[in-house]
Wavefront OBJ file of the C-alpha trace (Angstrom):
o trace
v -0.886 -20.911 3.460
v 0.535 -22.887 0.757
v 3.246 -25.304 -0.579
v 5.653 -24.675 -3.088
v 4.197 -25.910 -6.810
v 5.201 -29.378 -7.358
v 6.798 -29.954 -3.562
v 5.785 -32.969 -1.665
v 6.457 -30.461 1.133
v 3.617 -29.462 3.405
v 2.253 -26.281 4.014
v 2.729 -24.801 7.513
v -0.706 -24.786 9.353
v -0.612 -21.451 11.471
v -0.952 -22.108 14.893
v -1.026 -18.632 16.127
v -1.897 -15.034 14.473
v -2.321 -12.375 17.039
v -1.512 -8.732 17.334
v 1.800 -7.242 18.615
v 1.255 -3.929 19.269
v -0.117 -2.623 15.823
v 2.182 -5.368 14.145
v 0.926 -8.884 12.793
v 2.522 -11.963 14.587
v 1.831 -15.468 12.612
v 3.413 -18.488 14.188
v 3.972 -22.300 13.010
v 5.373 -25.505 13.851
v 8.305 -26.180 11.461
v 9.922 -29.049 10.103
v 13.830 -29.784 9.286
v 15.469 -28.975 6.338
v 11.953 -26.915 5.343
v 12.566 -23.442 4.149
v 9.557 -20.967 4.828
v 9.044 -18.301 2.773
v 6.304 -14.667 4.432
v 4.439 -12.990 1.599
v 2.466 -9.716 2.023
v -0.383 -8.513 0.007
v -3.110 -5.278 0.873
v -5.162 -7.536 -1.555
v -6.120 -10.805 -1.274
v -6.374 -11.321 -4.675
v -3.692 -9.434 -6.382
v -0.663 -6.906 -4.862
v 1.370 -9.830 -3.533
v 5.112 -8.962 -3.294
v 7.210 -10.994 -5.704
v 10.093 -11.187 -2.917
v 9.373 -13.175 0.358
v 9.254 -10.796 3.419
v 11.863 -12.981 5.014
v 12.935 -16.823 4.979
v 12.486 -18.861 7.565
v 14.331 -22.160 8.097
v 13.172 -24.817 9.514
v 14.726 -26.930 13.043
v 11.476 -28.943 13.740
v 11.156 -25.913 16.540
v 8.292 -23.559 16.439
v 8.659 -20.244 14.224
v 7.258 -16.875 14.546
v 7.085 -14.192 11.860
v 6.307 -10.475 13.057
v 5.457 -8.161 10.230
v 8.402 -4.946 11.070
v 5.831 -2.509 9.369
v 2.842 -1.312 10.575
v -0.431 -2.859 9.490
v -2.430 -1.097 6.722
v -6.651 -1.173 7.804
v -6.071 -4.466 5.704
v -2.846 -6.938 5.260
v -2.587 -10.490 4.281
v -0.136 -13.188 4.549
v 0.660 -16.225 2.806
v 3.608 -18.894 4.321
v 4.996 -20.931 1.791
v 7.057 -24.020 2.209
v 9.852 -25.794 0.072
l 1 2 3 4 5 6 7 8 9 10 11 12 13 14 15 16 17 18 19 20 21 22 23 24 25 26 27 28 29 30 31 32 33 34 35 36 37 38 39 40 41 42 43 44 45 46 47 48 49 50 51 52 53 54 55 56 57 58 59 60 61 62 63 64 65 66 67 68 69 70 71 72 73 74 75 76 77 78 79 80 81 82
């Protein structure tokens, strides 16, 4: 979970992560005029997808992201806000 570089924006904390069938739900409180961005890697440390998943704007309502693919043995996500 991070912000975008240089943003006074805050990062969304994840408030929920939990299975939906064999599909990844993450879910966040989000703020107004905030634009979140989904990001999928099969490696923490490199493999993360240069386009977003999806975009996510913000209503100060709570979001929820569910991954349309099924999960590999390993995924990771990172939220980003701006």
């Amino acid at each position: 979970v991070m912000t975008g570089g240089g943003s006074t924006v805050q990062a969304p904390v994840i408030s929920s992560m939990r299975p939906t069938g064999n599909k990844p739900e993450l879910g966040w409180p989000s703020v107004a005029g905030v634009t979140y961005a989904v990001y999928k890697s099969t490696n923490l440390l490199t493999g993360w997808i240069v386009t977003p998943l999806t975009n996510i704007a913000g209503d100060g309502t709570a979001k929820v992201f569910v991954d349309p693919s099924p999960t590999q043995p390993a995924a990771f996500y990172r939220v980003t806000a701006r």
